[in-house]
C-alpha positions in Angstrom: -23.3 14.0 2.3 -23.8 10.7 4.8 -20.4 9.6 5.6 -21.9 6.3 5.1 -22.2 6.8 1.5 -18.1 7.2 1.0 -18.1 3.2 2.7 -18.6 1.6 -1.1 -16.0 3.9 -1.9 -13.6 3.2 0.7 -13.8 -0.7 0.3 -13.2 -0.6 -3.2 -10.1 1.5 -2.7 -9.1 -1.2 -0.3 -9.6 -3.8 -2.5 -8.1 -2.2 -6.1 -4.6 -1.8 -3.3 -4.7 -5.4 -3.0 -5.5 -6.3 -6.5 -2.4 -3.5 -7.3 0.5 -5.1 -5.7 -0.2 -8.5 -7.3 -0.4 -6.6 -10.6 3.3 -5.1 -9.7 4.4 -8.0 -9.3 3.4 -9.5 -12.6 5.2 -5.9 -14.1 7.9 -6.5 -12.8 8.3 -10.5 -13.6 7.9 -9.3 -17.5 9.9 -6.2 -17.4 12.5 -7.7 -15.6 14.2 -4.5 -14.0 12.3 -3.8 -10.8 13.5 -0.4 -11.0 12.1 0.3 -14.7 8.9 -1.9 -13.7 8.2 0.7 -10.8 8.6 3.7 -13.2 6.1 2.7 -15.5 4.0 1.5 -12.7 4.3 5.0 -11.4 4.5 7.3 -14.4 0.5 7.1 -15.4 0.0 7.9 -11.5 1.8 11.3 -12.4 0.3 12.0 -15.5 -3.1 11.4 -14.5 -2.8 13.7 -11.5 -1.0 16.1 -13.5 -4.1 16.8 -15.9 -6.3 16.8 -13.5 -4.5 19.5 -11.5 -4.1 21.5 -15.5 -8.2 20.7 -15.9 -8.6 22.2 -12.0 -6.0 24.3 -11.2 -8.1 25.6 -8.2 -8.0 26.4 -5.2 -4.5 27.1 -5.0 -1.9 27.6 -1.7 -1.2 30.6 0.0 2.5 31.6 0.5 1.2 31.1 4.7 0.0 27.5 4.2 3.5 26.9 2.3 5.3 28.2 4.6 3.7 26.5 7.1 4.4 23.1 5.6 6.7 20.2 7.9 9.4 19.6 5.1 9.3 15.9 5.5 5.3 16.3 4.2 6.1 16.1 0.5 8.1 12.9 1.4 5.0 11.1 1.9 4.5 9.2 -1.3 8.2 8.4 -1.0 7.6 6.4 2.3 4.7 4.9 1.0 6.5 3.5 -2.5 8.7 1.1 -0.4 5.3 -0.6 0.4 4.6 -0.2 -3.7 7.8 -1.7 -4.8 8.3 -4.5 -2.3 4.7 -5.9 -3.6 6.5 -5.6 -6.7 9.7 -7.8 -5.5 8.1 -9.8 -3.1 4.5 -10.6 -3.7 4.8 -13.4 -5.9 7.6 -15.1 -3.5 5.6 -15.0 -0.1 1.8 -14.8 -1.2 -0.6 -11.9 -1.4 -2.0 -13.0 2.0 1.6 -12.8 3.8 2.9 -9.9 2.4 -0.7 -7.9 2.6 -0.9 -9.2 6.2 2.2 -8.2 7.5 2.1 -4.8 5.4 -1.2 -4.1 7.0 -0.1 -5.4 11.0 2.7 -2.9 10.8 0.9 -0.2 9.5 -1.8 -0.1 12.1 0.9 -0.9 15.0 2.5 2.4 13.4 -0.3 4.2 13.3 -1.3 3.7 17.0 2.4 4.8 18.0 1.9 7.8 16.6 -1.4 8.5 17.7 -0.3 7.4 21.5 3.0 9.6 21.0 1.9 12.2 18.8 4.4 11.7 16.5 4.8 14.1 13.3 2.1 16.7 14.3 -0.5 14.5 15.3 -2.4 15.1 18.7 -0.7 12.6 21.4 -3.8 10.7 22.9 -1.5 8.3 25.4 -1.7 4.6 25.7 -5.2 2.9 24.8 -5.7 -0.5 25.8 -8.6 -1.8 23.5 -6.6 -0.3 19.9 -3.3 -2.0 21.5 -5.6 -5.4 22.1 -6.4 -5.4 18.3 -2.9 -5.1 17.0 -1.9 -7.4 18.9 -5.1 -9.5 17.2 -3.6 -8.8 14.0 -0.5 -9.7 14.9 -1.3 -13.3 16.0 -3.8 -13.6 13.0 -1.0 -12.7 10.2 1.1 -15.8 11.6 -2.2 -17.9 10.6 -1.9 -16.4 7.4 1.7 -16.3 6.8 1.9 -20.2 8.2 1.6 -21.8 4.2 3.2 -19.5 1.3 3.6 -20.6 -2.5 6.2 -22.3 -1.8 5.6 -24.7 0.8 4.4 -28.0 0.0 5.2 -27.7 -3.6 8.4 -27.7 -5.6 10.5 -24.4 -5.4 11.2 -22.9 -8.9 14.5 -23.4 -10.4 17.3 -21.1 -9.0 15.1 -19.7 -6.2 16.2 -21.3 -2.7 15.4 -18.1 -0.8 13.3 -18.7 2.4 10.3 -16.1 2.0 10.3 -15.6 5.5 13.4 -14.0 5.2 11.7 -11.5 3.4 9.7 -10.5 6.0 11.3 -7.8 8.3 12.0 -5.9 4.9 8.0 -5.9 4.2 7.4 -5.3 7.8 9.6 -1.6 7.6 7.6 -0.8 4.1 4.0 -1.3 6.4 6.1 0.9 8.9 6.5 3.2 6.1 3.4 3.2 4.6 1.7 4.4 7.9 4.3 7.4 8.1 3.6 7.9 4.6 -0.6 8.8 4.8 -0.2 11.3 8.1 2.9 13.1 5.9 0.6 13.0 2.3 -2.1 14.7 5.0 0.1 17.4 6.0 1.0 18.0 2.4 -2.8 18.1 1.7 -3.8 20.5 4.4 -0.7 22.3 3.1 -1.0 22.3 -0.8 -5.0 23.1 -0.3 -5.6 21.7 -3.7 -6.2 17.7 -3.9 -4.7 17.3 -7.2 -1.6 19.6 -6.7 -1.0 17.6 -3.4 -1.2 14.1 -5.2 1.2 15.0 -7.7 3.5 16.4 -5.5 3.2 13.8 -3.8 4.2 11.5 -6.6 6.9 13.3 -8.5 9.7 12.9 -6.1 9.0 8.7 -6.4 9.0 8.7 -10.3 12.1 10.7 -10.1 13.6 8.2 -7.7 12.9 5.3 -9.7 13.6 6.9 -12.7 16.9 7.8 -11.9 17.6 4.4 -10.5 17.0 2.4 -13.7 19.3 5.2 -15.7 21.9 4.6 -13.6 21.2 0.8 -13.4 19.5 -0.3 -16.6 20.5 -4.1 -16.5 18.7 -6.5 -16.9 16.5 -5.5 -19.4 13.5 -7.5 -21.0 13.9 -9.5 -23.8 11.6 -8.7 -26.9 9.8 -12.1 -25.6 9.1 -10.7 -22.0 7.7 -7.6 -23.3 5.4 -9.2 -25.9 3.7 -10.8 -22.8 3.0 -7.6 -20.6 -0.6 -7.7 -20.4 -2.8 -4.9 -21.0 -3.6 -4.1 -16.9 -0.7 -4.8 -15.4 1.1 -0.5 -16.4 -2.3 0.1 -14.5 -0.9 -1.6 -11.2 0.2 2.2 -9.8 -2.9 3.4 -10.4 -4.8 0.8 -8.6 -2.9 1.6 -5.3 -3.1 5.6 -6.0 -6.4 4.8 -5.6 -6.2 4.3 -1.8 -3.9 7.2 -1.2 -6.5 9.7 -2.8 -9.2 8.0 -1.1 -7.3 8.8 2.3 -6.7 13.0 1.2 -10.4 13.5 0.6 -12.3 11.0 2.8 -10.3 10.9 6.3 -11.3 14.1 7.3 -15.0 13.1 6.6 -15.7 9.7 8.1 -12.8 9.2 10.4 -9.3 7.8 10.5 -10.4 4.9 12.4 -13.4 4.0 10.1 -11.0 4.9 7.4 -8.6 2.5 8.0 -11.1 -0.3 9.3 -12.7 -0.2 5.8 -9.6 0.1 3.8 -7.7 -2.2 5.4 -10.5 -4.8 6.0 -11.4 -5.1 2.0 -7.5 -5.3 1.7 -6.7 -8.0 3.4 -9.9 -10.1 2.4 -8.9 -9.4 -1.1 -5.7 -10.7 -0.3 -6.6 -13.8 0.6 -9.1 -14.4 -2.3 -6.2 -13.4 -4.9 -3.9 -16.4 -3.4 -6.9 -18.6 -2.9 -7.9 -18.6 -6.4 -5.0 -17.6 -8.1 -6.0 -14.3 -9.6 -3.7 -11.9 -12.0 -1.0 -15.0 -12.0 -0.5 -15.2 -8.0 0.4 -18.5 -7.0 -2.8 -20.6 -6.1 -2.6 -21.2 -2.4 -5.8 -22.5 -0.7 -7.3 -20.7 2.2 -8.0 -23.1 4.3 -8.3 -23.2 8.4 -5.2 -21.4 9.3 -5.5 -18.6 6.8 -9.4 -17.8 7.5 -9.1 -18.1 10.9 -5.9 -15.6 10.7 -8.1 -13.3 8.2 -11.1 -13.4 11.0 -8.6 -12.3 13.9 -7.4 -9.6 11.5 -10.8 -8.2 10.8 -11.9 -8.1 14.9 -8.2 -6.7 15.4 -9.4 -3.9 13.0 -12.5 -3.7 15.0 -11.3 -3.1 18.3 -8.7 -0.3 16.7 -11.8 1.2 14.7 -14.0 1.5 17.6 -11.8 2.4 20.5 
């Protein structure tokens, strides 16, 4: 098969990421718990993987390709959770664009550290100036976009006088983390052999995490109220996002980590800005005017330059 052909593909995963952290954070606004909003965000993840690994339960790993396995590499859809539950926290306070932009600027700075440094197995290719020259791209173009959030120019909601740019080192690590997350879920791939055995491994350790949190911390809950207005998509939010981390176990290897990400990131971040802009799955409506498209078209030839070079 063309690479060309998985493109569609790729920018729909890119998109459905998007569209899945807003959804998070419409869980978690009716379920009130974050903790019990991210295990049913991430419990249809599990049991979806875990019939399709029952349905095909080949190929399977050898006790070598085990062994062989970094023990950080079923980690990686631990790192990459932070990204999933701070879209569920913080979405809705600093703006799809925002929090999308800044998730996305850390990831690929990430990802060319440890592509320059070789960090966690990967080949070390030293310093490249042109990938370097569209981070920093990004970087500048996410201050565009992070310039107007909900909350500026209109009235802040009733007991909420947080600054959302506080939030924004916290959603800087989980971009951080998210990068860290893909090359470990890669290891655990070329490790586990089958897809859908490495997906739900993958997985497991994240519902159990959350999980356990809300047991030992089940206040607040939702009121009857709260729960009667949990729309029908919004327990589909984790699946929207595992949509982009399967994408990146089967597809990576066969058009490229740099085309890859370009695609996946690019649909991301445009989606980003259309959910805020028209005020999609109950985001705050925040208009994307100058600043915000001009930050959106320094992203995309950011992405470019790293895709190319």
């Amino acid at each position: 098969m063309t690479a060309a052909l998985l493109y569609p593909f790729i920018i729909v995963a890119g998109a459905l990421q998007a569209l899945g952290n807003s959804m998070n954070a419409q869980l978690r606004g009716r379920l009130v718990n974050p903790f019990l909003a991210a295990s049913v965000s991430f419990l249809p993840i599990v049991f979806v993987f875990a019939t399709l690994f029952l349905l095909m339960p080949t190929p399977l790993p050898s006790l070598n390709s085990l062994a062989a396995m970094p023990w950080y590499a079923p980690l990686g859809g631990v790192a990459g959770a932070v990204a999933v539950f701070g879209g569920l926290a913080f979405v809705d306070k600093v703006g799809a664009g925002p929090f999308n932009g800044l998730t996305l600027t850390a990831n690929i700075l990430t990802s060319l550290a440890m592509d320059s440094l070789g960090l966690f197995g990967l080949q070390g290719g030293g310093f490249k100036l042109m990938p370097w020259l569209g981070g920093l791209l990004m970087a500048v173009g996410v201050t565009f976009i992070a310039r107007v959030t909900p909350d500026k120019g209109a009235a802040k909601e009733a007991g909420h006088g947080l600054n959302p740019r506080l939030l924004y080192p916290f959603i800087v690590v989980a971009g951080a983390l998210q990068a860290i997350g893909v090359v470990w879920n890669a290891q655990l791939r070329g490790a586990l052999v089958n897809p859908w055995l490495a997906a739900l491994v993958s997985f497991l350790p994240v519902v159990f995490v959350f999980v356990l949190v809300f047991l030992l911390r089940p206040k607040p809950l939702p009121q009857r109220s709260d729960i009667e207005g949990v729309r029908w998509w919004m327990p589909l939010a984790g699946l929207t996002g595992a949509v982009a981390v399967f994408a990146g176990l089967l597809f990576v290897d066969k058009v490229g980590a740099g085309a890859f990400n370009g695609l996946l990131i690019t649909a991301n971040l445009l989606t980003s800005v259309a959910l805020d802009h028209f005020g999609w799955v109950g985001m705050k409506q925040v208009r994307a005017g100058p600043s915000r498209l001009g930050g959106a078209a320094l992203m995309v030839a950011g992405i470019v330059l790293i895709s190319l070079f």
